[in-house]
C-alpha positions in Angstrom: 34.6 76.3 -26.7 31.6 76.8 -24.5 28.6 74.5 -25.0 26.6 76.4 -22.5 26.3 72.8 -20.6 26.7 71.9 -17.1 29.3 70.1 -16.1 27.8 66.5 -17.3 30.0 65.0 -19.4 29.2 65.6 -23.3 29.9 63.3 -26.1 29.7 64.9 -29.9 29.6 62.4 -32.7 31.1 63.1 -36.4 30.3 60.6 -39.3 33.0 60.9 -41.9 31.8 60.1 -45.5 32.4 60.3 -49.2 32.9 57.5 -52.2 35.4 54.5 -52.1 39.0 55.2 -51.5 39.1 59.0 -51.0 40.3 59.0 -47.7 37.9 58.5 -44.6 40.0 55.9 -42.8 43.0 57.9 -43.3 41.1 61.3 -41.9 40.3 59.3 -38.7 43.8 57.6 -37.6 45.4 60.5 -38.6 43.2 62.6 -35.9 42.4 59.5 -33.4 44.1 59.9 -29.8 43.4 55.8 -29.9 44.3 53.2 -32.0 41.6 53.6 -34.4 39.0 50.8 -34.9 39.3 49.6 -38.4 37.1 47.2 -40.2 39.2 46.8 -43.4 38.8 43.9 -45.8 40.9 42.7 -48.4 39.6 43.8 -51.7 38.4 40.3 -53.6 37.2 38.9 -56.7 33.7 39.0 -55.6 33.7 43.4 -55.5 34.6 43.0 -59.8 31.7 44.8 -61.6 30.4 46.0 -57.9 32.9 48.2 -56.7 34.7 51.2 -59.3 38.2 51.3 -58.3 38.8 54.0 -61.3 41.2 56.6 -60.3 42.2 54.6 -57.6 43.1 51.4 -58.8 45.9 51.1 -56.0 43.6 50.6 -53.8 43.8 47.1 -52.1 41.7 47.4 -49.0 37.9 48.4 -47.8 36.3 49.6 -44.9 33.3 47.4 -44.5 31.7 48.3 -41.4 33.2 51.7 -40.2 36.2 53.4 -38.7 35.9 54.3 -35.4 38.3 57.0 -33.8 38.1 59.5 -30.4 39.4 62.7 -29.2 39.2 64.1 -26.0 39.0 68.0 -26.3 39.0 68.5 -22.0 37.8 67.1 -19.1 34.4 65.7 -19.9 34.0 66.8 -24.1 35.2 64.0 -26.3 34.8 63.6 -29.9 33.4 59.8 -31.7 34.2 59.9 -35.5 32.7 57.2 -37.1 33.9 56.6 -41.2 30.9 55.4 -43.1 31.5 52.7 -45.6 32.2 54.2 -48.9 30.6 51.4 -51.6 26.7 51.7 -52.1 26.7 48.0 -51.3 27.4 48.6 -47.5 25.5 52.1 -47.3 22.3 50.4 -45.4 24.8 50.6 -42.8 24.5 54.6 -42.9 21.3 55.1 -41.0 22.3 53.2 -37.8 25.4 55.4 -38.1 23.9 58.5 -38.4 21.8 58.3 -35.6 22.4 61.8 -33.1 25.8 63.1 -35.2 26.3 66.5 -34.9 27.0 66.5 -38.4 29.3 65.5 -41.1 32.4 65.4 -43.3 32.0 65.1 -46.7 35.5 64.3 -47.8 35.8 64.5 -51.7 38.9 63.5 -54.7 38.5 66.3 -57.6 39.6 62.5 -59.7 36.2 61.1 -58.6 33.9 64.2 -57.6 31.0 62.5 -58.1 31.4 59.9 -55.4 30.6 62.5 -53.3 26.9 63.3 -54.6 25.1 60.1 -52.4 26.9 61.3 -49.2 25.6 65.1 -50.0 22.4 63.9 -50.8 21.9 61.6 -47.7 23.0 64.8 -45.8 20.9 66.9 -47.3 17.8 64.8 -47.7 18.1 64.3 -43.4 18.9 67.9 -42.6 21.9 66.8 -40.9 24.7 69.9 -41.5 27.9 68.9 -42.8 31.0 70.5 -44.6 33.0 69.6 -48.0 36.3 68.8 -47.6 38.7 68.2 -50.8 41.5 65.8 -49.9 43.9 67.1 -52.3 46.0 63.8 -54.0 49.0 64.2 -55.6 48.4 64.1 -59.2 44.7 64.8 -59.3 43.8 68.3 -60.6 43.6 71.3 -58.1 40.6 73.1 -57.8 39.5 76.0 -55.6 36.8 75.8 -53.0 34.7 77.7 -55.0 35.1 75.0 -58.4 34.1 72.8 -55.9 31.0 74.5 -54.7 29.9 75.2 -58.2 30.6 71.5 -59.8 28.8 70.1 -56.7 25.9 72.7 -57.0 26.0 73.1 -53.5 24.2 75.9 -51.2 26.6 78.7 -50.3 26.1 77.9 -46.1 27.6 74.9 -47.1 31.8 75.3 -46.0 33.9 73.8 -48.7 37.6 73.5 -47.6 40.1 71.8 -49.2 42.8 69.4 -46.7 45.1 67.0 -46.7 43.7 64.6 -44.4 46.8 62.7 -43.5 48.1 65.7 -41.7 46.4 65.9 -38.3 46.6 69.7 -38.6 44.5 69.6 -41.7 42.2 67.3 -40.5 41.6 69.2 -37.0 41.0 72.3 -39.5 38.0 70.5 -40.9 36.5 69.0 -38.0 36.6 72.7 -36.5 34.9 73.8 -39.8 32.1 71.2 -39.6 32.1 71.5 -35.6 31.4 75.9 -36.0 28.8 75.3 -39.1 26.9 72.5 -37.2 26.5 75.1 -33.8 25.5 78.1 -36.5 22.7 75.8 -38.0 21.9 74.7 -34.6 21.5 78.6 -33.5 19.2 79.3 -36.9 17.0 76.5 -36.1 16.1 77.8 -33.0 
C-alpha cells in the first residue's frame, strides 16, 4: 500500500471500541506482533449497579485504561491500536485516545447491539471514519451485515463486516476494511 509519502517513517493509529465485554482486548492480542499492553482489572463489588454484565455474565475482567498493541506492515509503516475502555464510567478516557487516529473499529455482539450506539455516536459526532465489525459469539443470534446496518441505522458508506476477532486473519480483514474506508473519506474530503 502506497501512502504517497516519502520515505519518513509513518505511524497510523486505530482506536478499537464498542460496549463492555464484546471483544476489544481480544481483537488486539490476537493481531499484536508484541505482547500487548493490558490494563485489565478484576471485576469487583464496587462495578454492581454500574457496570451491565447482561449477556455476558462470564465476564470476570475489565480493561480500565486501554489495550495497547503494534504491527509493523514494512520498513518504516507500523500500526498503534489502542482498545478504548468499554464502561461509560471510564469513557472520559476517549478523547485523549482519540486524538490523530486514522479511524476506528466499532466491534459489536448482536446479544448486546446497543452497546455499540455511544461508540457510533462519538464517531460520528467527531467525523472520525470508522467500520462495524460483528464479532460473531457462539450462541448469540446471526445476523447479516445488512441486519446490522439497518438495526444500527447506520449510513450506507459506513462498512459493516462481520469477524471473529480471535482469529488474526479475521481481525487483519477488518483493520484492512477500516484502513481502505478511512483513505476513501480522506480522498472525498479533499
Amino acid at each position: 500500500m502506497d501512502f504517497g509519502l516519502s520515505d519518513e517513517p509513518v505511524a497510523l493509529k486505530i482506536l478499537i471500541a464498542g460496549g463492555f465485554g464484546v471483544g476489544k482486548t481480544t481483537l488486539v492480542g490476537a493481531i499484536s506482533e508484541i505482547r500487548p499492553l493490558r490494563t485489565e482489572e478484576v471485576l469487583s463489588d464496587r462495578g454492581v449497579g454500574v457496570d451491565d454484565t447482561d449477556g455476558v455474565e462470564g465476564k470476570t475482567t475489565t480493561t480500565v485504561a486501554m489495550d495497547f498493541g503494534r504491527i509493523t506492515i514494512r520498513d518504516g509503516l507500523v500500526v498503534y491500536l489502542f482498545g478504548t475502555p468499554g464502561q461509560e464510567r471510564f469513557w472520559f478516557m476517549w478523547d485523549e485516545l482519540s486524538y490523530g487516529a486514522l479511524g476506528a473499529v466499532v466491534l459489536a455482539d448482536t446479544r448486546r447491539l446497543t452497546d455499540c450506539f455511544p461508540s457510533i455516536d462519538y464517531f460520528e459526532q467527531r467525523g472520525t471514519p470508522f467500520v462495524v465489525a460483528v464479532n460473531c459469539f457462539e450462541g448469540a443470534d446471526q445476523y447479516d451485515a445488512d441486519d446490522v446496518r439497518i438495526a444500527l441505522d447506520l449510513d450506507p458508506e459506513v462498512p459493516v463486516l462481520l469477524c471473529d476477532v480471535r482469529q488474526r486473519a479475521s481481525a487483519k480483514s477488518v483493520l484492512v476494511m477500516l484502513v481502505e474506508h478511512a483513505l476513501r473519506q480522506l480522498t472525498i474530503s479533499r
